[in-house]
C-alpha positions as CSV (number, residue, x, y, z in Angstrom):
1,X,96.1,106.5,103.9
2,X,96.1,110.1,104.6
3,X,98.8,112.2,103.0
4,X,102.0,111.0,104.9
5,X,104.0,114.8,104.8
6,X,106.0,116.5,107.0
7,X,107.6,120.0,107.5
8,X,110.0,120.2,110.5
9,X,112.5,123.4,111.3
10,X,114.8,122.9,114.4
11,X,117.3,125.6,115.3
12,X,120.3,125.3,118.0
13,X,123.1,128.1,118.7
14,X,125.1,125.4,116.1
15,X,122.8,124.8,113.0
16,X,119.3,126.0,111.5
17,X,117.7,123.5,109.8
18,X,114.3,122.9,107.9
19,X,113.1,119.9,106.6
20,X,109.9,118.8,104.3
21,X,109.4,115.7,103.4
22,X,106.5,113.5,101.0
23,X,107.0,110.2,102.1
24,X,104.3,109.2,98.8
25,X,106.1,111.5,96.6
26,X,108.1,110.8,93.5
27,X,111.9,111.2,94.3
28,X,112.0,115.1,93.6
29,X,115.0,116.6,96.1
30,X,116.4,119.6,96.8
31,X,119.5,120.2,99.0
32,X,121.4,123.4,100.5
33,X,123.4,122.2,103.3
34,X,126.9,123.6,102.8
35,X,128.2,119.9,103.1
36,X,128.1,118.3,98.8
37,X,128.9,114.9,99.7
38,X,126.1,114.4,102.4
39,X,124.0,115.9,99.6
40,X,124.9,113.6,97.0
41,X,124.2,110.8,99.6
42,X,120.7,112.0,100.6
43,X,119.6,112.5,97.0
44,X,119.9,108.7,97.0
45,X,117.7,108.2,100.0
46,X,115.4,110.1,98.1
47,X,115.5,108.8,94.2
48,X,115.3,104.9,95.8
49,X,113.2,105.5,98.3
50,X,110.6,107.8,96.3
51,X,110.5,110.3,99.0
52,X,110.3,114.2,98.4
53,X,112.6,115.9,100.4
54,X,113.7,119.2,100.1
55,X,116.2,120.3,103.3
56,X,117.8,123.8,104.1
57,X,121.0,124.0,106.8
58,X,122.8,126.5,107.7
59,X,125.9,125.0,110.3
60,X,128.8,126.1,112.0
61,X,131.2,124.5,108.9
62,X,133.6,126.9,109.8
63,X,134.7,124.0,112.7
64,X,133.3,121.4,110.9
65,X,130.7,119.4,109.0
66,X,130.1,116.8,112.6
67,X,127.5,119.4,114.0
68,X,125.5,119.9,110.8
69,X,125.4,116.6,109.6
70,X,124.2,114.8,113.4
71,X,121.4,117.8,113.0
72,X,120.5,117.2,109.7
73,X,119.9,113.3,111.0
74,X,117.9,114.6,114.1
75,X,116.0,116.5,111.8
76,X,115.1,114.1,109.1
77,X,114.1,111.8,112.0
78,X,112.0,114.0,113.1
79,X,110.2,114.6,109.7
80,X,110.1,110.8,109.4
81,X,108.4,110.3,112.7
82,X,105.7,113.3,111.9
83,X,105.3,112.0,108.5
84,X,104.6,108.4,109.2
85,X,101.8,108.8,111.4
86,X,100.3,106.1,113.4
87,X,102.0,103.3,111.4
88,X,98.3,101.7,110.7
89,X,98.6,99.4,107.2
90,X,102.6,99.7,106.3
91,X,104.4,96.9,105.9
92,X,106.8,98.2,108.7
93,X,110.0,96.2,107.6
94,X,112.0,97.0,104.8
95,X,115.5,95.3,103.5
96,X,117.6,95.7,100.6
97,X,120.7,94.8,99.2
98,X,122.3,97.1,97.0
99,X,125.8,96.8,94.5
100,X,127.4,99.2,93.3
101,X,130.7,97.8,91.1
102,X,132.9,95.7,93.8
103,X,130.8,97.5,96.5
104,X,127.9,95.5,98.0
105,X,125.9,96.6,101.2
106,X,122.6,95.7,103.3
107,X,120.2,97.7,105.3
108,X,117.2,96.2,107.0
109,X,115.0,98.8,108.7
110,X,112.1,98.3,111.2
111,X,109.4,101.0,112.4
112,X,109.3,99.5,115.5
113,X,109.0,103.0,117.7
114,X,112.0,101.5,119.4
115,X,115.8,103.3,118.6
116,X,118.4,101.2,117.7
117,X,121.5,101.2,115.2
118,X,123.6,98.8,114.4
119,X,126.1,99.5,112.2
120,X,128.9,97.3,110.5
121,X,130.7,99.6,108.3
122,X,134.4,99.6,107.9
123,X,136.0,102.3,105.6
124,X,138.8,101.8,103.0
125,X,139.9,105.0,103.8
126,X,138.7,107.9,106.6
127,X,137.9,111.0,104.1
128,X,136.1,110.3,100.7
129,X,137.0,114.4,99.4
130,X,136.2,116.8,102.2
131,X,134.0,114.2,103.9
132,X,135.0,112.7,107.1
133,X,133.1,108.8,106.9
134,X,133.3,108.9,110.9
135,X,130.3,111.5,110.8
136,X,127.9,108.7,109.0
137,X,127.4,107.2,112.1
138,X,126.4,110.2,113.7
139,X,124.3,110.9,111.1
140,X,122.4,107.2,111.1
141,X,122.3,107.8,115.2
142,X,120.6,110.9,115.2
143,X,118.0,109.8,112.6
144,X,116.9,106.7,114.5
145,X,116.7,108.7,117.6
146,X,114.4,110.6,116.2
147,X,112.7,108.7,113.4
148,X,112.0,105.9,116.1
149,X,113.2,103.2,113.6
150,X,115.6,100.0,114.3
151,X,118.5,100.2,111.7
152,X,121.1,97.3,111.1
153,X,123.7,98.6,108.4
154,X,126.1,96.3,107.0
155,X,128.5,96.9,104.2
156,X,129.5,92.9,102.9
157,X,132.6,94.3,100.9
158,X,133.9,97.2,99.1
159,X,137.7,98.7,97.8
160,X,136.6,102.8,97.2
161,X,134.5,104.4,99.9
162,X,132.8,106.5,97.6
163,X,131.1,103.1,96.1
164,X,130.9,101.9,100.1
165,X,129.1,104.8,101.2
166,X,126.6,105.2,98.2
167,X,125.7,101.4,98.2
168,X,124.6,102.3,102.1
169,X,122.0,105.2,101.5
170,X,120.9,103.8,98.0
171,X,120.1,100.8,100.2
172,X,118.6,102.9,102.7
173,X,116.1,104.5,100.8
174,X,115.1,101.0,99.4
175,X,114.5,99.3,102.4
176,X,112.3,102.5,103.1
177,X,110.5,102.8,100.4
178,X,109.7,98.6,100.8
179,X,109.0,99.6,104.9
180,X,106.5,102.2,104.5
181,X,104.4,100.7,101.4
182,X,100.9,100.4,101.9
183,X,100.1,96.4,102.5
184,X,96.5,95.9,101.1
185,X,96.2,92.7,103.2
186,X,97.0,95.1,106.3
187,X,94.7,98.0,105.4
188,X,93.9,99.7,108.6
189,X,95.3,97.0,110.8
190,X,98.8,97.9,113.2
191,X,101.5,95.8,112.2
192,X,102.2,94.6,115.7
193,X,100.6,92.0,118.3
194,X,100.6,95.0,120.8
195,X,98.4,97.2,119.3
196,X,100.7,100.0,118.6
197,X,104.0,100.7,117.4
């Protein structure tokens, strides 16, 4: 496989943003976003899922965090899409289940060029700190939009929505990492009986 990286910068009249990403790297992140929480979250995506990322915003947080987080989504879609080139040898799917004390969640993830979420998340409460847990959704929408990916979320139990919410992107970045690992067996070949993806 080629080097699978990616360097994306998308600028609106509401957030700046630039994104690089290694999808063979080692887990190394870097974050200045102006919103600590979705921060802690990514650096999950990327320590699981082995996946460099370093990714700069600058929003409007003086209304709120909703414009900078959906962005930051759009964004990282669009690095994922870039990065992932023609899809030629992955494995394609990815799944994992992930615990985290009383907190257990699944995410199965396709490369299928074809958006879709599907997301089964419900909250203990609406705010975990600053964070509003409504703008995950937005964030998981703009990011298949854009990666092209179909992603089924589904958090089985959990009491704190801290544990909730990290059991989701820890997941995340597993079923990833298992999605866009080389398949020997598959070297070269598209993982689909059309031809392309």
């Amino acid at each position: 496989m080629t080097q699978r990286i990616a360097e994306v910068e998308r600028n609106t009249l509401e957030t700046q943003i630039k994104i690089s990403i290694n999808l063979d790297g080692t887990g190394k992140a870097s974050f200045v976003t102006g919103v600590p929480f979705l921060d802690h979250m990514l650096d999950q995506v990327a320590r699981h899922g082995l996946i460099d990322m370093d990714i700069n915003a600058k929003g409007d947080l003086e209304i709120d965090a909703h414009h900078t987080v959906e962005d930051i989504g759009i964004t990282l879609g669009q690095a994922f899409a870039l990065a992932i080139g023609d899809k030629k040898g992955i494995y394609r799917y990815g799944h994992a289940y992930v615990p985290l004390d009383e907190a257990l969640s699944r995410v199965v993830i396709d490369f299928s060029g074809r958006p879709g979420l599907f997301y089964d998340v419900k909250y203990p409460k609406a705010m975990i700190g600053r964070f509003d847990v409504d703008l995950f959704r937005e964030f998981f929408q703009g990011f298949v939009n854009h990666a092209g990916v179909t992603l089924h979320i589904d958090n089985l139990k959990g009491a704190n929505a801290h544990h909730v919410a990290e059991t989701i992107f820890k997941a995340l970045g597993r079923a990833i990492r298992m999605a866009i690992t080389a398949d020997t067996r598959m070297a070269g070949i598209m993982p689909s009986t059309k031809g392309s993806l």
